[in-house]
C-alpha positions in Angstrom: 80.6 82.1 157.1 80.9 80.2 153.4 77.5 82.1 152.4 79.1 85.6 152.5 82.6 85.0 151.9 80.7 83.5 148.2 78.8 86.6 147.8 81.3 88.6 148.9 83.8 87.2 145.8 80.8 87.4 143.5 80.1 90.9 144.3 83.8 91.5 143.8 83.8 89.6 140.8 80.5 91.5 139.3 82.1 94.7 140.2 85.3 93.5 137.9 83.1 92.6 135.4 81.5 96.1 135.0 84.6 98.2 135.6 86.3 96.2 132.8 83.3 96.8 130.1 83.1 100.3 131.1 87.3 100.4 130.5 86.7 98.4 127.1 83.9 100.4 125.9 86.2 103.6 126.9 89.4 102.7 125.0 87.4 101.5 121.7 85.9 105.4 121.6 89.2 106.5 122.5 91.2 104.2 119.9 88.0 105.2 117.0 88.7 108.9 117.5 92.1 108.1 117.1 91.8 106.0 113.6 89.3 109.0 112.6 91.9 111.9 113.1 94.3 110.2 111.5 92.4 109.6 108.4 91.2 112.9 108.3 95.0 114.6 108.9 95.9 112.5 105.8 92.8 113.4 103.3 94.1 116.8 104.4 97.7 116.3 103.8 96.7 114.6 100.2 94.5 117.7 99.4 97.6 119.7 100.1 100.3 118.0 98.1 97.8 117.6 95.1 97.0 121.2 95.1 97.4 122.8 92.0 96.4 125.6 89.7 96.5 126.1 85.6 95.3 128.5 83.3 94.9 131.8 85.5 93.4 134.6 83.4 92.1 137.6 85.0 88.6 140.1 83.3 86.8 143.2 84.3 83.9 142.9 85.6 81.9 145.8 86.0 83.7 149.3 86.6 85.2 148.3 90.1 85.6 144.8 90.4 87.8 142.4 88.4 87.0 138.9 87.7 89.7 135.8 88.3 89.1 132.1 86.4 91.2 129.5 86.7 91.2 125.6 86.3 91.5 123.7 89.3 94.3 120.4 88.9 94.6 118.9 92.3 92.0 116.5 94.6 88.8 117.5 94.9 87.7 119.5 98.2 85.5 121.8 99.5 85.2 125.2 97.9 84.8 127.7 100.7 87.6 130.4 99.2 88.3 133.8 101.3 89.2 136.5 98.7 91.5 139.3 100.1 92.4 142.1 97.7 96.4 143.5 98.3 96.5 142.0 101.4 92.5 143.8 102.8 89.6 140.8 103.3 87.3 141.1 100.6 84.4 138.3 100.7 84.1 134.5 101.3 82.9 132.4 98.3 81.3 129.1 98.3 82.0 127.3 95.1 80.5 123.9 96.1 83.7 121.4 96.1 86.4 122.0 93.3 86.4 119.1 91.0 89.6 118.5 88.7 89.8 119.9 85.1 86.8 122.1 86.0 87.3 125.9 85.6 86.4 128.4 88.6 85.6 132.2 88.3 85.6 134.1 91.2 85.5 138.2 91.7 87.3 140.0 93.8 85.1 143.2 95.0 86.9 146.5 94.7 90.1 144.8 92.7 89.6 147.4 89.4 92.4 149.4 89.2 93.5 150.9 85.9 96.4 153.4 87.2 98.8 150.3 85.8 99.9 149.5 89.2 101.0 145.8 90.6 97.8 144.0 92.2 97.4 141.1 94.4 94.5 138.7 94.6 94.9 136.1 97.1 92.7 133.0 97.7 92.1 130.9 100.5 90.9 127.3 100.2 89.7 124.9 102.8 92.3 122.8 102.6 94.8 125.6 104.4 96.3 126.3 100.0 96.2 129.3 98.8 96.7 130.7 95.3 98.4 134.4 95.3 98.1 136.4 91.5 99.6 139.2 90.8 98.2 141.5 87.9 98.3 144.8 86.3 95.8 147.4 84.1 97.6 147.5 80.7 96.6 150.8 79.1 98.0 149.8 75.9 95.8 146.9 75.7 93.0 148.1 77.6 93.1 144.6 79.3 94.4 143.3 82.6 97.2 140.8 82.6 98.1 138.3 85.2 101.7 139.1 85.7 102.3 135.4 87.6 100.9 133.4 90.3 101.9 130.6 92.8 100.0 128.0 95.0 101.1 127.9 98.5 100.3 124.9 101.3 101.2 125.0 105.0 104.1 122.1 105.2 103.0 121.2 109.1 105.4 118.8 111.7 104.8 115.3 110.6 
């Protein structure tokens, strides 16, 4: 009777043993996936609050499409950028990753229009920003002219 009642309590014990590394191993995957989405959620939410704009000039560029440059100010990121044209999907663009102080061009397909009328070119980045710029055809000047723009970042529940 002492034999089993020994093997019995090591088999028990052995069986503790295994479900307690499998339980460790578990809640350090759980707990790394954890520390990794948070530090992800706050590269994002950096990206955001750092995003910024300057120097937004607007060219043709061929007889139907207009060209848009600016110079990026905020963190660097990815450069993926959806381009929709008064509010319609125009292309996607991959820039590489925006650096700071570095100027971007990108064209917007189908965004000539020299009737004088109000334009939108809107710009999606990867971060969840986007920059919105309005512009008009000047006849008088034969030029377009970038009659403002504004930056735009989702403010999410914190």
């Amino acid at each position: 009777m002492g034999f089993s009642v020994s093997a019995s309590t090591a088999i028990i014990f052995i069986s503790f043993l295994i479900a307690a590394s499998t339980l460790y191993t578990a809640w350090e995957n759980s707990y790394s996936n954890v520390q990794a989405a948070r530090e992800d959620w706050y590269e994002l939410r950096l990206s955001q609050v750092h995003f910024d704009v300057g120097d937004v000039s607007i060219t043709a560029s061929g007889s139907s499409d207009v060209s848009v440059s600016f110079k990026y100010l905020g963190q660097t990121i990815s450069g993926t950028v959806v381009v929709l044209h008064n509010g319609t999907y125009v292309s996607s663009v991959n820039l590489g990753y925006l650096i700071p102080n570095n100027y971007y061009t990108i064209t917007v397909t189908g965004g000539a229009d020299t009737s004088g009328a109000i334009n939108y070119a809107t710009f999606g980045f990867d971060n969840g920003c986007m920059l919105l710029v309005e512009y008009y055809y000047d006849s008088a000047k034969l030029a377009y002219i970038v009659n403002g723009y504004s930056t735009q970042c989702p403010m999410g529940v914190s």
